[in-house]
C-alpha positions as CSV (number, residue, x, y, z in Angstrom):
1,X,36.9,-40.5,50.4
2,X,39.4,-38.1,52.2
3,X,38.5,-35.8,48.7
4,X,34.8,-36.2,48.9
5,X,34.7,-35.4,53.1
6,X,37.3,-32.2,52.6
7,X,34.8,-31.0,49.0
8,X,31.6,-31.6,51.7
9,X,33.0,-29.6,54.5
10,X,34.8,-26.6,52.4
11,X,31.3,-26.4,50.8
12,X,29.8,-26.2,53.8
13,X,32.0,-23.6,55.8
14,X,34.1,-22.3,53.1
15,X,31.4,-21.7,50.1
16,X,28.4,-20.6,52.5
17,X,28.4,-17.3,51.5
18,X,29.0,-18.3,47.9
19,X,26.1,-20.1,48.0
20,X,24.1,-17.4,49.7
21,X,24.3,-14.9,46.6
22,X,23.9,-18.3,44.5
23,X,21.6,-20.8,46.3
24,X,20.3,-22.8,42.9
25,X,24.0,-24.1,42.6
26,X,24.1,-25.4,46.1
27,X,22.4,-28.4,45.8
28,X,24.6,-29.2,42.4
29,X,27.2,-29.1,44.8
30,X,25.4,-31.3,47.2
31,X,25.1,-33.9,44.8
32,X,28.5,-33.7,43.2
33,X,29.5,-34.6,47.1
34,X,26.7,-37.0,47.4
35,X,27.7,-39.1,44.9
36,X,31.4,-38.8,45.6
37,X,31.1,-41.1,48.5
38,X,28.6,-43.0,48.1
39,X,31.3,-44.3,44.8
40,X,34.1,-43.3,47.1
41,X,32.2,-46.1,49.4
42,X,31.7,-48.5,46.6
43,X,35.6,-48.6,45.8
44,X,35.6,-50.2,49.0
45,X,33.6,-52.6,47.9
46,X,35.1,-53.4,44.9
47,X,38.5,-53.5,46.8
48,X,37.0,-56.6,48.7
49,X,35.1,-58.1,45.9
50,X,38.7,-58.4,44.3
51,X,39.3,-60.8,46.7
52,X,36.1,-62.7,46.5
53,X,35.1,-62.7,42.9
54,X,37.4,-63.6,39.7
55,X,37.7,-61.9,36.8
56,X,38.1,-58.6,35.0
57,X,34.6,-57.7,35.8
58,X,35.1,-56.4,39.3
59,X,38.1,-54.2,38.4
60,X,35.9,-52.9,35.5
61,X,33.2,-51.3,37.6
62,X,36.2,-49.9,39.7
63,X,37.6,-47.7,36.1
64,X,33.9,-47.0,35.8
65,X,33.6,-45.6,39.3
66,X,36.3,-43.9,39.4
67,X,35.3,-42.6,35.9
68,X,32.0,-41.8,37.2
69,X,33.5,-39.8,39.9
70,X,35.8,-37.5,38.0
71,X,33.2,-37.2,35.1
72,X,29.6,-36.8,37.1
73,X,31.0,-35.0,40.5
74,X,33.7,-33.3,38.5
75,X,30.9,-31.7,35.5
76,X,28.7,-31.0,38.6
77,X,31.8,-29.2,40.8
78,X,32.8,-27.3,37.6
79,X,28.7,-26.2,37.1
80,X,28.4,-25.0,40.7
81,X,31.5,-23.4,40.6
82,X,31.1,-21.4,37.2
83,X,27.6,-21.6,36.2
84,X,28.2,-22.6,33.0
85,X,25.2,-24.6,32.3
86,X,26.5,-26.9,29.3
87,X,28.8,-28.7,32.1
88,X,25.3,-30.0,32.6
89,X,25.4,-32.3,29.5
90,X,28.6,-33.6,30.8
91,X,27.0,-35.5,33.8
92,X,25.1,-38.0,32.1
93,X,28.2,-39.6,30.9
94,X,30.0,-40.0,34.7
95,X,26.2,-41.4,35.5
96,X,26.3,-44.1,32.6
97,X,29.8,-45.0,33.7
98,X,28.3,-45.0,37.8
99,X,25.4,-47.8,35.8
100,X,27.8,-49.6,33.9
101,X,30.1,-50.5,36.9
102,X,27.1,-50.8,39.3
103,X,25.6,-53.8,36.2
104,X,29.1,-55.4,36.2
105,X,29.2,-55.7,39.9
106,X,25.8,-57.4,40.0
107,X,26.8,-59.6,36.8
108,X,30.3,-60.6,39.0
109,X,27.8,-61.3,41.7
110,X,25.4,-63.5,39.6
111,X,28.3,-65.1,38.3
112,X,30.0,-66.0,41.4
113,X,27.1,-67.7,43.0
């Protein structure tokens, strides 16, 4: 979270006249910090589903979070940072990994009922 709050406010103060001469790479930045703590958030919530919930299932989605994060908001950083648009075919991979952990969550869940 400390990561995703310093990457929002340096693109905010730090890159705004970056993204002035660049302004279609903005909002790939946006998102890359978007979804960096909205998973940074979630690791939260796996953190307290540890200690709810049994099983590997839990700590799973956490790997696949984290993966998520460096993979999706990492590809998207790199993209907004370089331009290099092939980073773009990247992304989809951190967002299966942000699905997979977000299913095994809900299948902990279902289980735990």
């Amino acid at each position: 979270m400390f990561l995703a709050v310093a990457a929002g406010a340096f693109g905010s103060h730090g890159l705004s006249e970056y993204f002035s001469n660049h302004p279609e790479l903005e909002s790939t930045y946006q998102t890359a910090v978007r979804y960096q703590v909205i998973h940074g958030l979630a690791l939260f919530v796996i953190a307290w589903t540890t200690t709810r919930w049994t099983g590997q299932l839990t700590i799973w989605a956490g790997y696949l979070f984290i993966a998520g994060i460096v993979v999706f908001s990492g590809s998207l950083f790199l993209l907004s940072f370089t331009g290099v648009s092939w980073l773009g075919a990247i992304t989809p991979i951190g967002g299966a990994a942000f699905l997979i952990g977000w299913a095994l969550l809900i299948i902990a869940a279902w289980r735990d009922k």
